[in-house]
C-alpha positions in Angstrom: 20.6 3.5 77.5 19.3 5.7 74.4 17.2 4.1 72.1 17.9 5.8 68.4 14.9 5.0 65.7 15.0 5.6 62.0 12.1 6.2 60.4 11.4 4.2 56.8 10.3 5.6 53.5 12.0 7.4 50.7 13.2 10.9 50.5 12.1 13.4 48.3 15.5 12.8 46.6 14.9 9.2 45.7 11.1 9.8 44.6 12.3 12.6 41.8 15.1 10.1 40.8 12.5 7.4 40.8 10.2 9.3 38.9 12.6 10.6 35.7 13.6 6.9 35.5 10.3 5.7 35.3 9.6 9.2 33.2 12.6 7.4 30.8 12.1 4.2 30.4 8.0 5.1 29.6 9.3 7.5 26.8 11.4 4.6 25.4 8.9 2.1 25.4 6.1 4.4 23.9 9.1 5.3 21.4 9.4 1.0 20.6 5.7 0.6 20.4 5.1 3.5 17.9 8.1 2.3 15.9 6.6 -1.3 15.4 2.8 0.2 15.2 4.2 2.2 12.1 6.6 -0.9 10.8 3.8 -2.7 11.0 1.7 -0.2 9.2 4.0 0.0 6.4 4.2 -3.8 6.3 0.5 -3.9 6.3 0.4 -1.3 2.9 2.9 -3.3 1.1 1.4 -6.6 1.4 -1.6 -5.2 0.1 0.3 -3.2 -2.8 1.9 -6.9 -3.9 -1.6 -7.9 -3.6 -3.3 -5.7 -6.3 0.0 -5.7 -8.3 -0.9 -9.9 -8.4 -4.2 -9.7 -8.9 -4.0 -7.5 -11.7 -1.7 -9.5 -13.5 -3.3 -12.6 -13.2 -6.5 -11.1 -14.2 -5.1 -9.9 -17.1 -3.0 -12.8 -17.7 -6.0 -15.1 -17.7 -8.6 -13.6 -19.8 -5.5 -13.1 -22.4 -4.9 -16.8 -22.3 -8.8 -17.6 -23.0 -8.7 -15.2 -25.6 -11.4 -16.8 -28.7 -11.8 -16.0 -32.3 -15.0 -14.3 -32.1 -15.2 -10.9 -33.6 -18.7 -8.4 -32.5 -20.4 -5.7 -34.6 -20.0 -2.5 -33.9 -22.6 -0.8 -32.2 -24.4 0.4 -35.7 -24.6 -2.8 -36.7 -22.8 -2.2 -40.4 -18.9 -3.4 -39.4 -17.1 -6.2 -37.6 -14.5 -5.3 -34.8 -11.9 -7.8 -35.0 -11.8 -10.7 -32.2 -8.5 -8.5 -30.7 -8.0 -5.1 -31.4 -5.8 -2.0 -30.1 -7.0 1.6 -29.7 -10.5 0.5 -29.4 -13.2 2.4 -27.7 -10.9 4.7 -24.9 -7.9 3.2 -26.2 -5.8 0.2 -24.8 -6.5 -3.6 -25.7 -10.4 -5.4 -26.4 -10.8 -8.8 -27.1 -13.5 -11.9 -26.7 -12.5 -13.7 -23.9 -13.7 -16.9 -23.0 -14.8 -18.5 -19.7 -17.0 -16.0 -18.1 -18.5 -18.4 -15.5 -22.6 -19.2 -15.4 -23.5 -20.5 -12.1 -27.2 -19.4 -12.3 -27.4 -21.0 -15.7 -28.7 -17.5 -17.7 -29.4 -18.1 -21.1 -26.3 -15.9 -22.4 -22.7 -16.8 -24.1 -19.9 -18.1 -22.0 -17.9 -15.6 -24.0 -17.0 -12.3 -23.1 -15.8 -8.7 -24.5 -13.5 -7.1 -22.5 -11.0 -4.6 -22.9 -7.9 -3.1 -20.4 -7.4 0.7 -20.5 -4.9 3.1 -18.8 -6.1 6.1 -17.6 -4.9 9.0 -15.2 -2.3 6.1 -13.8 -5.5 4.0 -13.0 -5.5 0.6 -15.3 -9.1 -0.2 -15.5 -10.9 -3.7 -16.6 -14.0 -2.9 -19.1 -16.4 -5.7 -19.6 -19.6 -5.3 -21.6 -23.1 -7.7 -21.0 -23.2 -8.7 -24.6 -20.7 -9.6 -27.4 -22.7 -7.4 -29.9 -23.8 -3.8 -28.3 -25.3 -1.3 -29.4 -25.5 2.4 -28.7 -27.2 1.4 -25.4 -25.0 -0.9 -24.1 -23.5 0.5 -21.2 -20.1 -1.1 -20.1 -18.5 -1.6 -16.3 -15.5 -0.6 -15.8 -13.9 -1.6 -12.6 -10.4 -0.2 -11.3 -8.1 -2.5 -11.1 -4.3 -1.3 -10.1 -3.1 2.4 -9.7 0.2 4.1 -10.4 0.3 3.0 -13.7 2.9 4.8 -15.9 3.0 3.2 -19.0 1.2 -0.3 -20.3 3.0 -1.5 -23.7 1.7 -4.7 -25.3 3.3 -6.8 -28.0 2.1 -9.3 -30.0 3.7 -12.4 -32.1 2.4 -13.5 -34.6 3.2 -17.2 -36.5 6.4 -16.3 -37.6 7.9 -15.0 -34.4 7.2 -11.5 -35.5 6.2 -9.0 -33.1 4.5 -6.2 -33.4 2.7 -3.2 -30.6 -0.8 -3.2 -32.6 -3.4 -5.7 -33.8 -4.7 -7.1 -36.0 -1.9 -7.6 -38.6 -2.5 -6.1 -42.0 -2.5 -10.0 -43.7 -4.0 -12.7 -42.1 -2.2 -14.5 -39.8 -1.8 -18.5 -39.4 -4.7 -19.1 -41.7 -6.9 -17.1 -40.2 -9.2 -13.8 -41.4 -8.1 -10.3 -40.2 -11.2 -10.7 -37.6 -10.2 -13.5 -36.4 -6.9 -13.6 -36.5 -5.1 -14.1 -32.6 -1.6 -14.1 -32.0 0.4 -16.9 -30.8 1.8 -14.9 -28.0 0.7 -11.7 -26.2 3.5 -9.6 -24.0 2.3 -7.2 -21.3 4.2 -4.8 -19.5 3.3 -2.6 -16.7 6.0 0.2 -15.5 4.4 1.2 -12.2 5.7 4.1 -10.0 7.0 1.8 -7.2 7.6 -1.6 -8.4 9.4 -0.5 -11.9 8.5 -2.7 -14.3 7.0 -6.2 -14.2 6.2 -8.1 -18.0 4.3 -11.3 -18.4 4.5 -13.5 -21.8 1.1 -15.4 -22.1 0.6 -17.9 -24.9 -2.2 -17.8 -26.8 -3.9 -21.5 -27.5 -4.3 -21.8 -31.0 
C-alpha cells in the first residue's frame, strides 16, 4: 500500500491574500485613529475658545459690577478724569474699579483703574499701579480674548435712558459729572466665530 503525505503551510496564494487584508484593515484603522486624534484636536481648541470667550466676560463683567465713584487726575495733575469714561487713553472704556485684592497687605488702595480696549481684533485689559499717574506711570496691558470685531457698550442712566458714551452731560442720580455711574452697563462682543454674545451688569448704587 502507498502512503500519500501532504505537506502543511500556506501557499504563496494565501500569504498575498493574507497580506492585502491585513494591508486593509491597517489602512482603516490608522484612518479611525487619525479621525479621532483630529476630533479630538478640534474638541480640545474649542473647549479652550469657550474658555477665554468665559473668562473674558466674567472679567469684564466683574470689575464693571465693582465699579466706584472715584475720579483720578490726569497725568499733569491740573484736571479730573471722571470715575467712568469712554474714549480715554487708546480708546474704549476706563473706570475705578473696586476690589483689587491685598494678600501681602501693601500699603496701597483697594481701588483700581482700569480700562478695556479693542485693538487689531485683540481686546486687551489695561490696569494702572496707581489711581492718580503721572507721565511716568506705565500701565500693563494684558490680552485677553482675540477675534474681536466690534465691542459696543451702552449705558443707562436713572431714568432708563441709554446712551453709547459717558459721562452724561448733567449729572446723573444726584451725583457730579465725575462721579456720576450708571445704574446699568451693556457690553457686547461680536466675535468672528461665536457671533455675538451681550451681558447687562448692574451697577450698585
Amino acid at each position: 500500500m502507498r502512503r500519500s503525505s501532504r505537506q502543511g503551510g500556506f501557499t504563496l496564494i494565501e500569504v498575498l491574500i493574507s497580506s492585502v487584508i491585513f494591508a486593509i484593515v491597517m489602512s482603516m484603522a490608522f484612518l479611525s485613529i487619525r479621525g479621532a486624534a483630529r476630533q479630538r484636536d478640534a474638541i480640545k481648541e474649542t473647549m479652550e475658545r469657550f474658555t477665554e470667550v468665559q473668562r473674558a466676560v466674567q472679567m469684564m463683567t466683574r470689575d464693571l459690577s465693582q465699579l466706584q465713584p472715584r475720579s483720578i487726575r490726569d497725568i499733569i495733575g491740573n484736571d479730573r478724569i471722571p470715575a467712568l469714561t469712554t474714549g480715554g487713553d487708546g480708546g474704549g472704556i476706563e473706570f475705578t474699579t473696586g476690589g483689587w485684592s491685598n494678600p501681602a497687605r501693601l500699603r496701597r488702595s483697594v481701588l483700581q483703574r482700569v480700562g478695556y480696549q479693542v485693538e487689531e481684533d485683540i481686546l486687551y485689559r489695561v490696569q494702572w499701579p496707581v489711581l492718580d499717574r503721572t507721565q511716568g506711570t506705565l500701565p500693563l496691558r494684558r490680552p485677553l480674548l482675540d477675534g474681536i470685531l466690534q465691542l459696543q457698550m451702552r449705558f443707562f442712566d436713572a431714568t432708563g435712558d441709554d446712551s453709547e458714551d459717558w459721562p452724561p452731560l448733567s449729572g446723573a442720580g444726584g451725583q457730579s459729572g465725575f462721579a456720576a455711574r450708571p445704574r446699568a452697563i451693556e457690553f457686547t462682543f461680536e466675535l468672528d466665530d461665536y457671533g455675538v454674545i451681550s451681558r447687562l451688569v448692574e451697577i450698585p448704587q
